[in-house]
N, C-alpha and C positions, 0 to 999 in steps of 0.2 A: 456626467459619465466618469466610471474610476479610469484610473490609469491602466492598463495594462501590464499583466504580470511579466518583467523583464528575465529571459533562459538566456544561457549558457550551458551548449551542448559539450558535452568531451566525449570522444572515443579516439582508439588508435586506430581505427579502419574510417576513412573517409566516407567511404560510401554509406556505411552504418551511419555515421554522424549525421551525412544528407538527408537520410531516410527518417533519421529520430526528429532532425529539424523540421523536415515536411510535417511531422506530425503534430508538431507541438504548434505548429502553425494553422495549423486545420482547428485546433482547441478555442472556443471564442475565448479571449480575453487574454490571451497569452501572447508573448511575441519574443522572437528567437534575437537575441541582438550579439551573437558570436557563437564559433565552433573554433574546438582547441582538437588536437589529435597526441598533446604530448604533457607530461605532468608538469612541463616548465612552461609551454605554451598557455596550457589553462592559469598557471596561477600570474603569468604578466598579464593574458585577459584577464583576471578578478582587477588583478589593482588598475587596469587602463579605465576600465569599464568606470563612468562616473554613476551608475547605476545599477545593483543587479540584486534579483531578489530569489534566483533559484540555479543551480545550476543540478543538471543531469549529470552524474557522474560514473564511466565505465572504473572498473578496478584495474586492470590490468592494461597496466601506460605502459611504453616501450623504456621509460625512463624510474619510473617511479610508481609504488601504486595509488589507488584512487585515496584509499585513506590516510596515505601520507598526505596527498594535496589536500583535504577537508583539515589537517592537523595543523597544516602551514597556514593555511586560509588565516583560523581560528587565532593562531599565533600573530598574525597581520593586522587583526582587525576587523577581518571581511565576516559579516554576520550572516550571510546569506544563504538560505537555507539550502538541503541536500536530498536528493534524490536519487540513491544509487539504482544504477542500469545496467547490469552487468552478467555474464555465466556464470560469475562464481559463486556458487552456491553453496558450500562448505559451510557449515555449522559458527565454524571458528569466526570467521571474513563476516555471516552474517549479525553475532554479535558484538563484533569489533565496530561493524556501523554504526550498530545501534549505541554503543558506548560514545563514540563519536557523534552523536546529534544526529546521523540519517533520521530525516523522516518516513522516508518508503523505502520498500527496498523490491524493484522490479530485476527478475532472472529473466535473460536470453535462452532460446528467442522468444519474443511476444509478438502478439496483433495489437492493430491501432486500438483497440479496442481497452486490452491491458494499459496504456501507458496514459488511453482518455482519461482511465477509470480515475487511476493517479494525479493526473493533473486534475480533474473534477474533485476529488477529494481536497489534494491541495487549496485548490482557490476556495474552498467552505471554510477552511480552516484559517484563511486571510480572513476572509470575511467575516469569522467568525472573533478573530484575536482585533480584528481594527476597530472595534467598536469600545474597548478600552472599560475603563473601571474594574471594580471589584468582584468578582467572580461566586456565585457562593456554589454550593455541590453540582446541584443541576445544570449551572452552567461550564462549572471544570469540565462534569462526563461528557458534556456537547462537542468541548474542544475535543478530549479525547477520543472522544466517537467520531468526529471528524479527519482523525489522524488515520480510524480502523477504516474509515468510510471506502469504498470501492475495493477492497479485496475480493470480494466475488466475482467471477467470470460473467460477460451479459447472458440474463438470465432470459430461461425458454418462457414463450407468451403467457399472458394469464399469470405470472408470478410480480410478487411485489416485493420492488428491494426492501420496504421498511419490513417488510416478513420475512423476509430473507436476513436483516441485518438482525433481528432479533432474536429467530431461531440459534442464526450464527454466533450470537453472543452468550444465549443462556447454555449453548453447548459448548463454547470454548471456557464459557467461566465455572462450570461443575467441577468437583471433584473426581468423576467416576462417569459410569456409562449413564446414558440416560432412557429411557420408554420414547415413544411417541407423546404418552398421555403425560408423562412428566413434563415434555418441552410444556405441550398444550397448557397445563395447568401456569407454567413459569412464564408464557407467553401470551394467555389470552388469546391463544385460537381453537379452532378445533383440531380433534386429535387429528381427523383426513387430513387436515391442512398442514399440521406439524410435521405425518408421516411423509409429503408428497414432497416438502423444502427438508427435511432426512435423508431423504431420495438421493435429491439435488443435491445438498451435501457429501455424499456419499459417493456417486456417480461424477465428481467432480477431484477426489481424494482427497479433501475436505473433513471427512469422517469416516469411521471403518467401523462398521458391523458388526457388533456380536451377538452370541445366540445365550441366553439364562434358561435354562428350563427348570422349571417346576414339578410340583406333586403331578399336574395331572400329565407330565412328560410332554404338553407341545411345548414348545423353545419362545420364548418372546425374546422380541427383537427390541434390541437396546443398541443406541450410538453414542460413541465416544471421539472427541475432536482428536486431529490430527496434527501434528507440528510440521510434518512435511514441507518443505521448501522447493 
């Protein structure tokens, strides 16, 4: 059996922190082994900590913010990956992460559900980097498809995440709006099936809607990904 993925929760509201812990607790394979509530608190838990390989990180400490602690982390030594949890959703905050090594980046508030999805993508992505050697394409996109893996909301019955991840991908990676039949043909499904995860996309604020119309004036529906945070 692997070891279990070692958390370290931070917020500055406790109760949150509780709440985040129970959850990450409830995740198989994961185990919560501290809660900080202050940016000088979390960064003596990293170095006390003789093990740790993810911490949950809110932005807004009473002392300091989150991405100054992942700065200091990194300036210490501590490798251990990052998870940002937090409200701030500002553009700016959310590329600052991502400069910073964030692997996810989860906005307040979520359901258990949002934070599984994350930690389920995470542990594919252990799973996927421990197995070591040399990587050639198809295995790079894996990882990276592993880092994209559960940003979808849980999807309504009868839908399939690998159709789902796929649609989601060929429309986040075009240049411009796309057809249904254009997903279809980029994907390998049928056009109904393109239209109905479109839908979902769409109905989620995932993707926005536009109208092309033509010589014969009805309007075909084309969708274009959204950056929305």
């Amino acid at each position: 059996m692997t070891r279990p993925i070692d958390v370290l929760v931070v917020d500055d509201d406790t109760r949150v922190a509780r709440v985040n812990a129970a959850y990450v607790a409830k995740v198989p394979g994961f185990r919560v082994v501290g809660q900080a509530h202050t940016a000088a608190d979390a960064l003596r838990r990293v170095a006390e900590l003789p093990r740790l390989d993810l911490v949950l990180l809110d932005h807004y400490l009473p002392d300091a913010t989150g991405l100054s602690v992942v700065q200091e982390m990194r300036r210490q030594g501590c490798q251990a990956d990052v998870i940002m949890v937090t409200a701030a959703r500002d553009v700016t905050t959310v590329q600052a992460a991502m400069r910073h090594g964030a692997l996810q980046y989860l906005v307040k508030p979520f359901a258990f559900a949002g934070l599984r999805a994350k930690l389920e993508a995470y542990a594919e992505l252990r799973r996927t980097l421990d197995g070591g050697g040399e990587a050639e394409q198809a295995e790079v996109d894996r990882i990276f498809g592993a880092l994209s893996a559960g940003t979808e909301p849980d999807l309504p019955k009868g839908h399939s995440p690998t159709t789902a991840e796929a649609v989601r991908r060929a429309l986040a990676t075009a240049h411009g709006p796309l057809s249904a039949q254009e997903i279809a043909e980029r994907t390998g499904v049928s056009r109904q099936t393109a239209q109905r995860y479109l839908k979902l996309l769409e109905r989620t604020g995932r993707a926005r809607l536009t109208l092309k119309y033509g010589d014969a004036g009805r309007p075909e529906h084309r969708y274009v990904w959204t950056t929305r945070i």
